[in-house]
C-alpha positions in Angstrom: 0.0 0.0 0.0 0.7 3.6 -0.4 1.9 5.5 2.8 -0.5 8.4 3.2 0.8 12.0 3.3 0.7 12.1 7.4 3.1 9.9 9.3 3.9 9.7 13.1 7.1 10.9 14.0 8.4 9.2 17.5 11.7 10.0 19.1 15.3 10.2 18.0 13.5 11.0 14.3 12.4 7.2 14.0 9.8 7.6 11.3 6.6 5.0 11.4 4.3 5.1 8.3 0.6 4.5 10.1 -2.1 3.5 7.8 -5.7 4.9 8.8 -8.5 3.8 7.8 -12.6 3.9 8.5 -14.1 1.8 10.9 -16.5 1.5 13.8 -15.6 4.2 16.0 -17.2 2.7 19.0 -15.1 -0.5 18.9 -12.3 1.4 17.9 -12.0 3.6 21.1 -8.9 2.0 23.6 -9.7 2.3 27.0 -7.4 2.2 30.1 -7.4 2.9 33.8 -6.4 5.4 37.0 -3.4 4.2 39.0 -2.4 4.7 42.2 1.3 4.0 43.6 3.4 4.1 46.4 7.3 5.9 45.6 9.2 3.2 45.1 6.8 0.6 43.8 5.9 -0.7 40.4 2.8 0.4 38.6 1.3 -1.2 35.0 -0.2 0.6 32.6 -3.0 -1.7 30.4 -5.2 -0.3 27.5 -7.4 -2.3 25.3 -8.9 -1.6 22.3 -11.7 -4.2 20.8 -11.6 -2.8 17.3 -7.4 -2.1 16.0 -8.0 -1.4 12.7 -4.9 -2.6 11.6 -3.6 0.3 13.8 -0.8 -0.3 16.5 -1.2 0.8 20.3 0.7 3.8 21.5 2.0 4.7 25.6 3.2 8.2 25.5 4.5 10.2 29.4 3.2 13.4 30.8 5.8 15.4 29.0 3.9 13.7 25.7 7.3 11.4 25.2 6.4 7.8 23.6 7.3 5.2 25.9 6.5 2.5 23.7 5.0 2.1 20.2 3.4 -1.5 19.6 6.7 -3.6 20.5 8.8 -1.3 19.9 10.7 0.9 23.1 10.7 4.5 22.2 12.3 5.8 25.2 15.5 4.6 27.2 14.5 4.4 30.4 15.3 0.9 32.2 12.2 1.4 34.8 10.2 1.2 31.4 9.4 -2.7 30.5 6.7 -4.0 28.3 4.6 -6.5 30.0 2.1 -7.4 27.1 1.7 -6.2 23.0 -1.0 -8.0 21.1 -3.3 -5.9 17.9 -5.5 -5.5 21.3 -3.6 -4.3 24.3 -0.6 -2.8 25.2 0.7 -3.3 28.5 3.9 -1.5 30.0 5.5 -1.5 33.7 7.3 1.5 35.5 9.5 0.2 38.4 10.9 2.5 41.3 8.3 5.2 41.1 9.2 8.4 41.6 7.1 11.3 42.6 8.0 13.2 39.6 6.4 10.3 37.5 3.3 11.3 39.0 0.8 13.0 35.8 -1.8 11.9 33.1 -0.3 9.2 30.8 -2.4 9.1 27.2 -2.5 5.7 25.1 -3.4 6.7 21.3 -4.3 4.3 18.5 -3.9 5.7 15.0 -7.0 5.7 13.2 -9.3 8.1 11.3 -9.3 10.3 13.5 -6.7 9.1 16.1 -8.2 7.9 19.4 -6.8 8.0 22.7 -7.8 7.0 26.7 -6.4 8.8 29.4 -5.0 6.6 33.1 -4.2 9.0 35.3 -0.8 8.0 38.4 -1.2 8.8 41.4 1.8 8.6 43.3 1.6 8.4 47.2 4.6 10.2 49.3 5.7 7.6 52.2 5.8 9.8 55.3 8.5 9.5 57.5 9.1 8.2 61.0 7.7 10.7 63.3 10.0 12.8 65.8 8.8 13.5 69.4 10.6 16.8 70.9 9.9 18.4 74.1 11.0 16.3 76.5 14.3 17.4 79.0 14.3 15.5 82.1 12.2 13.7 84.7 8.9 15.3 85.8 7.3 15.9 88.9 4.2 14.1 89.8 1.4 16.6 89.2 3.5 18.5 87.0 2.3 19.2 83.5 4.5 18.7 80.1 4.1 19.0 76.5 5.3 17.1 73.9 5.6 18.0 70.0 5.5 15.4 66.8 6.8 16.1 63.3 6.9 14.1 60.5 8.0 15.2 57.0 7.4 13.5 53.0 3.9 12.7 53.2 1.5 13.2 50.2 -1.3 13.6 50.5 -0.5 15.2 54.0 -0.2 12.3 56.8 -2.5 12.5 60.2 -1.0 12.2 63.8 -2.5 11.0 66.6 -1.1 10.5 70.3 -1.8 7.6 72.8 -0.2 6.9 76.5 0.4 3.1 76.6 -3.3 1.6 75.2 -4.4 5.0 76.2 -5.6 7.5 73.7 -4.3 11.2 74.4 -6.2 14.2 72.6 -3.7 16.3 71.1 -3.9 19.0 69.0 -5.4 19.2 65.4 -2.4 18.2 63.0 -0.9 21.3 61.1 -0.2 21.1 57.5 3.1 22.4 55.8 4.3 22.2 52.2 7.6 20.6 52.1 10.0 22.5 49.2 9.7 20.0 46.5 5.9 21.2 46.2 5.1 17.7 46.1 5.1 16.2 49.8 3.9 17.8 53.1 5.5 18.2 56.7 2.8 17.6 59.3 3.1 18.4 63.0 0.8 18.0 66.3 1.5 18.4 69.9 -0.2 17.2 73.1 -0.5 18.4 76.5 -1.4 16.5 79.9 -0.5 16.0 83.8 1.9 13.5 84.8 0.6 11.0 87.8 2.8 8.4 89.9 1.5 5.6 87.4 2.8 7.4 84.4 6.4 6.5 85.9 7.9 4.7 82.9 4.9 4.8 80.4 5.7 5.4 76.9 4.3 8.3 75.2 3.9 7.1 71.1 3.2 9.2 68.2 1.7 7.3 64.8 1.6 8.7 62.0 -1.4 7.5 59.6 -1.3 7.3 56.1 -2.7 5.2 53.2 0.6 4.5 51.7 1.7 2.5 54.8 -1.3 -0.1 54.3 -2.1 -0.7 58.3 1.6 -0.6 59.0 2.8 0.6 62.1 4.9 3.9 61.7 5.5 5.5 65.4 7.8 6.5 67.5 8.0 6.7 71.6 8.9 8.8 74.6 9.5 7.0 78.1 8.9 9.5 81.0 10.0 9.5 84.0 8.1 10.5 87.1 9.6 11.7 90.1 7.0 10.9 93.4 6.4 10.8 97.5 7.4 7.1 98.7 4.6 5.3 100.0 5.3 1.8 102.7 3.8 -1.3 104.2 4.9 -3.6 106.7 5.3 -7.3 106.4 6.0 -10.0 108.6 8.2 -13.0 108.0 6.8 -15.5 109.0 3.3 -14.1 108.8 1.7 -15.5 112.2 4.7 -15.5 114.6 4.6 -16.8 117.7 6.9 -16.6 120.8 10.3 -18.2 120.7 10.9 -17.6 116.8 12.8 -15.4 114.9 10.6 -12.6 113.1 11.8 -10.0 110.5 9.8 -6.7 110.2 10.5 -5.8 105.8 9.4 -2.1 105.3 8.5 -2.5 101.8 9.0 0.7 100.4 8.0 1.9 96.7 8.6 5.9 95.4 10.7 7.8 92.6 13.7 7.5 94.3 13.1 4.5 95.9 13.2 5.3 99.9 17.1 5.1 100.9 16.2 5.7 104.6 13.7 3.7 107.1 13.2 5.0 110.9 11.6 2.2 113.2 9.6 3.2 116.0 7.5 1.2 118.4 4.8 3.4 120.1 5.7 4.1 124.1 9.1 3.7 123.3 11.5 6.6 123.5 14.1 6.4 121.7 13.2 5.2 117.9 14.5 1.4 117.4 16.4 1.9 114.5 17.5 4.2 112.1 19.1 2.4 108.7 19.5 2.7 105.3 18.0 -1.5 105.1 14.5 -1.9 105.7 14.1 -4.8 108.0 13.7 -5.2 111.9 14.7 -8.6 113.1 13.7 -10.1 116.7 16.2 -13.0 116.9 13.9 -14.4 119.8 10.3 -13.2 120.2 9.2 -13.1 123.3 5.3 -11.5 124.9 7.3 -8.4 125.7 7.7 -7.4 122.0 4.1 -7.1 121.2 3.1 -3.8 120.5 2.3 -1.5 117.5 5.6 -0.8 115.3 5.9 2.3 112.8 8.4 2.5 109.9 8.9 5.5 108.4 10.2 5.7 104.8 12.0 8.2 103.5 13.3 10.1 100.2 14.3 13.4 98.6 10.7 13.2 97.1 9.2 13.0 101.1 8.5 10.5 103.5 5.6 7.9 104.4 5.1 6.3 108.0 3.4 2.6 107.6 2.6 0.9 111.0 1.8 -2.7 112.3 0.6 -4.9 115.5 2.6 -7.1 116.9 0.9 -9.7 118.9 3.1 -12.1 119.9 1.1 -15.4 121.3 2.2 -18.8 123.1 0.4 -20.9 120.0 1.5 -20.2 116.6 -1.5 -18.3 114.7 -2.6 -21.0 111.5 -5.1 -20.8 108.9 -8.4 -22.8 109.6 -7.7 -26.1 108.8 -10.6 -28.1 105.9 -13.1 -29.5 107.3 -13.4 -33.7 106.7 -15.8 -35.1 104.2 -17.4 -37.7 102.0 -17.1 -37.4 98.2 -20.3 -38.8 96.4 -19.9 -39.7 92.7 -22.9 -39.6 90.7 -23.1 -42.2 87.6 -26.4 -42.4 85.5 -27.8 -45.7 84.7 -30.1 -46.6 81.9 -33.6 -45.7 82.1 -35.9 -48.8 82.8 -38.8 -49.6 80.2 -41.4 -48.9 82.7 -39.7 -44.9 83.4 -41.9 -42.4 82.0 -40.6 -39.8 79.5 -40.9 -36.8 82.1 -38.7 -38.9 85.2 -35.5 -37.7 86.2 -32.5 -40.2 85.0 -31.6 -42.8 87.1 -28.3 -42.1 89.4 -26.2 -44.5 91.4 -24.5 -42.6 94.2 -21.0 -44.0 95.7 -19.2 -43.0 98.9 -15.6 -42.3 97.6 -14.0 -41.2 101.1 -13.5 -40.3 103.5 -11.8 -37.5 102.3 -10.9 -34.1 103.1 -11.6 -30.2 101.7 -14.1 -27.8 101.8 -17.2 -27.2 99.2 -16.7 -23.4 98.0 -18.5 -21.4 95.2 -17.1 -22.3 91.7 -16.5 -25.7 92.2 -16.6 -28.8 89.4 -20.0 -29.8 90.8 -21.6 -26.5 90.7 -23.4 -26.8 94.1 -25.5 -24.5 95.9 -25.5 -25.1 99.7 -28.9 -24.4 101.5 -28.6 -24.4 104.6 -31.4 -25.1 106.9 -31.9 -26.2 110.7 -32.2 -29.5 110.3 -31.4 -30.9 107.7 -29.2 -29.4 105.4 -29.1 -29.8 102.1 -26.1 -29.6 99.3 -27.4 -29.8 95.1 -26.1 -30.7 92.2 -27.7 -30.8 88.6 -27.6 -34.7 87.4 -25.7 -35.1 83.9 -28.2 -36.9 81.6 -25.5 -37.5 79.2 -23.5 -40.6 81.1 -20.9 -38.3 82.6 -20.3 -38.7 86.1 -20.7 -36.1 88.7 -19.7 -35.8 92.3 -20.3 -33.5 95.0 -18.3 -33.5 98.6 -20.4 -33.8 101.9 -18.6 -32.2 105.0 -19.2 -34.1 107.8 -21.1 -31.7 110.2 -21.0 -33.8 113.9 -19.1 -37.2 112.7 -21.5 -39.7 114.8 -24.9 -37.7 115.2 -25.7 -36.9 111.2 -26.8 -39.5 108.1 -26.7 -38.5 104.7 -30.1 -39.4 102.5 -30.0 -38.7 98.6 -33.2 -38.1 96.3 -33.8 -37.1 93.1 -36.5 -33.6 92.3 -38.2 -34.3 88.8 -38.5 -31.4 88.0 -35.6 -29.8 88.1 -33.4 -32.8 87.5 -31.2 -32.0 90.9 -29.5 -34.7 93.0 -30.2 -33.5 96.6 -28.0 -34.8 100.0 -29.7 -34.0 103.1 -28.5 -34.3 106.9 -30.7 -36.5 109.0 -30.7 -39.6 111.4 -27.7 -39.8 113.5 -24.5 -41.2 111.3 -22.0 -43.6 113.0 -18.8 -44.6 111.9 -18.4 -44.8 107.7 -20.6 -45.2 104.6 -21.1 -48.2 102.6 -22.9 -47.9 98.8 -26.5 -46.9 98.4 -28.7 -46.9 95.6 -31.1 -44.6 94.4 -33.7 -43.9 91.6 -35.5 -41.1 90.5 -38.8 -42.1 90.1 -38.2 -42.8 94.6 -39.1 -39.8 97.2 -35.9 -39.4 100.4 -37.6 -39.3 103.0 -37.1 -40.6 106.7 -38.3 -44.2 107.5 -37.8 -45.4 103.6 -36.2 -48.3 102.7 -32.3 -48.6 103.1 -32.2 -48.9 99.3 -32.7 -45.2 99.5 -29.9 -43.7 102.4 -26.4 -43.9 102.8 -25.7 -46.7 105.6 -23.4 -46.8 107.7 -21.7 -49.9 108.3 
């Protein structure tokens, strides 16, 4: 064929003949996409076309500079790479994006008239790691600071925000600067609050939020030190003494400084005990003489605190209650009979597993709920219709003057263990069922025996 009169020139005075011709101008129209990039990254540039016309596909820059012509590289730029030429689509890659690659990028196909789509690149400035300023030297408890946050190459402009630990802190509204490139933004916030004795060694962070950081974590921290008044308590080693032992006295105290000096006092006693830069009192040998009420008073350049305690020394060592005895009852279903009626509670064979010792509390496997009543009392626990076993644990109020019965409540499917006819010396196995009522004067069947 003939090349027509107008030809497309590219760059470094290539010459291309193009041959235009009619055609359906709907199916002729390319078509591409908006992109949006982080610097640094890689973005790809697509454009389609349903209807070439025997016409190549053209990506041309900003600056109107053809990247690449079907095939064919126009431009020598090694971030440039083609990713996909066919008669339909045209598909190029830009690698390390730069913010000055940011601009409209036009794809053109050839025909009568030429055609062309538009994909605008958006290229996102990475902000960087924010700076907290403001902060000189340890702080007074009560006293109130301010801190200041900056962080520079964000675009669009970043957004700051301020938290104490998990703790959110309300600073200011972020300020917005144009950095010198006219392309990225310096933002900057500060925040203002009163220190407390629990702020001692919190870290104060700064995030900056952006959507080129995609949920990343971008912050920085401050750890502050608070300066407070001591505070004290007294505790005894060993915790109940009794006469004849050895006691230490530890005057535990806590304070920015720590306390470096303790003064011991004992009430009625004139002078103080002890004045020393360790915290304990010992009593090498307790005797009745020694009880009393103690004072330590801890002190630092902050203040000082004055924590007391009673000494009561006694011939019998003080010692927790002990737990009371008792009888652990397992429960184990057993089949339903033929002759049960739908609505019966299940069937449960109780065994003594004791004796054995502790003391029913809230919370416990069994899930019991002690009533107590005058006589008898009663302890509950909900029957497991699925085969697991339960168990609960009887104390044994007055070993020789109680009995245990057990009986099952249809409806609400509760095992029930009451206190009633005097109880002698240890259980032996009872049995029984649901469809049964416990009651005094029933047959043996029906109570825990003793033997």
């Amino acid at each position: 064929p003939v090349c027509p009169s107008t030809q497309q020139t590219l760059n470094k005075g290539l010459f291309f003949c193009v041959w235009r011709a009619g055609g359906n101008k709907v199916h002729s129209q390319p078509w591409t996409s908006d992109e949006t990039v982080v610097a640094g990254g890689t973005v790809v540039l697509k454009c389609q076309v349903k209807d070439h016309e025997d016409s190549s596909l053209q990506w041309s820059n900003p600056a109107q500079q053809t990247l690449y012509f079907g095939e064919k590289r126009a431009l020598r730029d090694n971030r440039i790479q083609l990713v996909r030429s066919t008669p339909h689509e045209l598909s190029i890659s830009i690698s390390n994006v730069a913010l000055a690659d940011e601009g409209e990028y036009t794809c053109s196909i050839f025909t009568m008239p030429v055609r062309t789509a538009k994909s605008l690149v958006t290229v996102l400035g990475i902000p960087q790691k924010p700076i907290i300023t403001g902060y000189k030297s340890s702080l007074r408890e009560k006293e109130t600071t301010t801190l200041n946050c900056q962080s520079s190459g964000s675009k669009p402009a970043a957004q700051l925000t301020w938290r104490k630990g998990d703790q959110e802190l309300h600073g200011e509204p972020t300020r917005v600067q144009e950095d010198p490139n006219g392309k990225t933004f310096t933002v900057s916030s500060s925040v203002t609050f009163q220190v407390s004795r629990e702020d001692d060694g919190a870290d104060i962070v700064c995030s900056v939020n952006h959507e080129s950081l995609k949920g990343a974590d971008r912050s920085t921290s401050q750890r502050i030190e608070v300066l407070y008044t001591p505070t004290a308590k007294i505790r005894p080693d060993p915790p109940h003494p009794r006469e004849g032992q050895k006691l230490l006295l530890h005057c535990e105290g806590r304070g920015n400084p720590v306390p470096q000096q303790y003064l011991w006092e004992k009430e009625g006693s004139v002078p103080p005990l002890k004045m020393t830069q360790e915290s304990a009192l010992i009593f090498p040998f307790l005797n009745k003489s020694d009880s009393g009420t103690y004072g330590c008073t801890a002190t630092s350049n902050m203040g000082s605190y004055k924590a007391y305690y009673t000494l009561n020394v006694n011939g019998e060592p003080s010692r927790p209650p002990r737990p009371s005895p008792g009888i652990l009852l397992a429960c184990l279903p057993t089949p339903r009979s033929a002759t049960s009626s739908p609505e019966s509670s299940p069937r449960c064979a109780w065994r003594a597993r004791g004796p054995a010792v502790g003391v029913w509390s809230p919370g416990s496997r069994s899930a019991l709920e002690c009533a107590r009543r005058k006589p008898p009392a009663e302890w509950r626990a909900p029957v497991s219709p699925s085969g697991a076993p339960d168990a609960i644990l009887l104390p044994l109020l007055s070993p020789g003057s109680n009995n245990y019965c057990l009986c099952v409540e249809r409806p609400q499917s509760l095992a029930r263990a009451g206190v009633g006819v005097p109880l002698s010396r240890g259980l032996r196995q009872g049995r029984y069922s649901g469809d049964q009522q416990g009651t005094r004067g029933v047959p043996a069947t029906s109570w825990l025996q003793t033997g």
